[in-house]
C-alpha positions as CSV (number, residue, x, y, z in Angstrom):
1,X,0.0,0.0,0.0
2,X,0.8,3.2,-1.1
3,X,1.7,5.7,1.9
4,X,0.1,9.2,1.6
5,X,1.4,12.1,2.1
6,X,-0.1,15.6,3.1
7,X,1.8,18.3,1.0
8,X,2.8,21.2,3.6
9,X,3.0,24.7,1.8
10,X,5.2,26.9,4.2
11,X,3.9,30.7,4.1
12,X,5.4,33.2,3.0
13,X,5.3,35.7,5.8
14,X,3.6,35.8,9.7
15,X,2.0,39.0,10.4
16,X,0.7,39.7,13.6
17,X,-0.7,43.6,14.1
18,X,-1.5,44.4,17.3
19,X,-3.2,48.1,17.7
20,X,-2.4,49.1,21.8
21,X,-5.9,50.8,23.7
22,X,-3.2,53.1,25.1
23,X,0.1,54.2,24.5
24,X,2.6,52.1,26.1
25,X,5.8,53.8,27.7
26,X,8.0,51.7,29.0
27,X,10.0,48.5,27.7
28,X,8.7,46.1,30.6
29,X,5.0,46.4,29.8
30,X,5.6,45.7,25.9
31,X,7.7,42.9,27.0
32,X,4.3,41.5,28.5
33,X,2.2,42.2,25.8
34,X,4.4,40.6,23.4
35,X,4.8,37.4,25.5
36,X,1.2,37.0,25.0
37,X,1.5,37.1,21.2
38,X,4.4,34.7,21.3
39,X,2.3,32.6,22.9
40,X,-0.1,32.9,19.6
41,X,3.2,32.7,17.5
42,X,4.1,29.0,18.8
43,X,1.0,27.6,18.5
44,X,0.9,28.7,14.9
45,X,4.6,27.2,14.7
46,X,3.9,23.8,16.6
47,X,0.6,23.6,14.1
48,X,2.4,23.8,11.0
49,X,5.7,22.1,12.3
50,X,7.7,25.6,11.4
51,X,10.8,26.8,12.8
52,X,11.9,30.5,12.7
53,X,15.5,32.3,12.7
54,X,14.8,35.9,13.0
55,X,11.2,38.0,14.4
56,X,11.3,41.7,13.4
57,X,9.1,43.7,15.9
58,X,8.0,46.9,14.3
59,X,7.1,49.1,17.2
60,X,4.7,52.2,15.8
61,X,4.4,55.7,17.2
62,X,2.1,58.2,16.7
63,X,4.2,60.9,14.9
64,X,7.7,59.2,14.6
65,X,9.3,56.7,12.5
66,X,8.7,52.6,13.9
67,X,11.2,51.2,16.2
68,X,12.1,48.6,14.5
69,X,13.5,45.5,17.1
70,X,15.2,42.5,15.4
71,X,15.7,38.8,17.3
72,X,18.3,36.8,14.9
73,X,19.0,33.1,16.1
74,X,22.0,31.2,15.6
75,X,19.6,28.2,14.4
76,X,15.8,27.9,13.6
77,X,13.8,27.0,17.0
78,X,9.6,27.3,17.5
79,X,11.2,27.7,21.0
80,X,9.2,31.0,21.6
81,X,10.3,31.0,25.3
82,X,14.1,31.0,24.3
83,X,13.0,34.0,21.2
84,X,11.1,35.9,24.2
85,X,14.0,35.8,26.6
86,X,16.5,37.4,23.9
87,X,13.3,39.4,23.1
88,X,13.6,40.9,26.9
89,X,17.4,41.4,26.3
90,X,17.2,43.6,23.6
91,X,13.9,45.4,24.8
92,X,16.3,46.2,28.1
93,X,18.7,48.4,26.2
94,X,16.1,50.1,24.1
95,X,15.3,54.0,24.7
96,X,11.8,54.2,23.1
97,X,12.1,57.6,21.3
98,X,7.9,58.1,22.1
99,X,5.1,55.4,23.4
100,X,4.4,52.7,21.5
101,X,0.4,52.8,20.1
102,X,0.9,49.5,17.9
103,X,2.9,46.4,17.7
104,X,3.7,44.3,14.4
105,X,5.4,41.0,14.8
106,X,6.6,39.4,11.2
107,X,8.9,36.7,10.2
108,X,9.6,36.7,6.8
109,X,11.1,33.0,6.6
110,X,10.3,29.6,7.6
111,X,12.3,26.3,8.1
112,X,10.5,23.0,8.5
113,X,11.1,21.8,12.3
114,X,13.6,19.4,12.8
115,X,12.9,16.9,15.7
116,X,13.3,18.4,19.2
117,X,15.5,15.8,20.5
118,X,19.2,15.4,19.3
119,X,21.8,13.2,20.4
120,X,24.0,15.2,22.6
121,X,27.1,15.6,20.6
122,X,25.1,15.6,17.2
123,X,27.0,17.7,14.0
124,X,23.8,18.4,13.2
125,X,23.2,20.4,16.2
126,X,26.8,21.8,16.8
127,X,26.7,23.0,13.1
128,X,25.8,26.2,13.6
129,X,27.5,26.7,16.6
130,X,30.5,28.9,15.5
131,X,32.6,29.3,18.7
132,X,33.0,26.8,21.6
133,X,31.5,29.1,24.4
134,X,28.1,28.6,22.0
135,X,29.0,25.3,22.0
136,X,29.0,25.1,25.6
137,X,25.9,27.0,25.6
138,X,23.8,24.9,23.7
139,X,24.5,21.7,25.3
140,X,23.9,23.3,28.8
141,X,20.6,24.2,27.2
């Protein structure tokens, strides 16, 4: 018997606008509205088996240019908890130039989702680790 198979179209581009009921002014409260979104992000990744290497977050103001924040990754995860936590880090050193009425999370690019579990000392998983402290990093992970 034949096996079938269900041909998985990756999309093109996430979107996800989020238009603010008030202006936000600080760094810690968009960190905690953007969890929550994440949280929409990784069930939309775990649906479609997805992984992502880079989230642009386009921060709007009302009469200013976006912010414009950009997570890159080392290595495609749907780990949303680990893309949040770099989120925070780079949400910590940002001045916000005005409050923030609207938020608009995109990824542009999609890898299929390779299994979660690797052997420990797997290429495959040291690949794209360029330096041994990374190394050391991602097996402590």
């Amino acid at each position: 018997m034949r096996e079938v198979r269900r041909q998985h179209r990756m999309s093109e581009s996430y979107r996800d606008v989020v238009p603010l009921d008030f202006e936000i002014e600080t760094t810690g409260l968009l960190s905690t509205v953007l969890e929550k979104r994440f949280a929409r992000l990784s069930r939309y990744l775990r649906k479609r088996t997805l992984a992502i290497d880079r989230v642009q977050i386009d921060l709007k103001h009302r009469d200013r240019e976006a912010t414009p924040v950009v997570v890159g990754l080392a290595c495609a995860t749907s780990d949303t908890a680990h893309i949040a936590k770099l989120m925070h880090e780079h949400l910590d050193k940002l001045a916000l130039p005005a409050p923030v009425k609207e938020i608009v999370i995109r990824i542009d690019r999609f890898q299929a989702q390779t299994s979660a579990s690797h052997d420990l000392f797997s290429r495959e998983l040291l690949e794209c680790v360029t330096s041994s402290t990374e190394a050391q990093a991602r097996l402590l992970e």
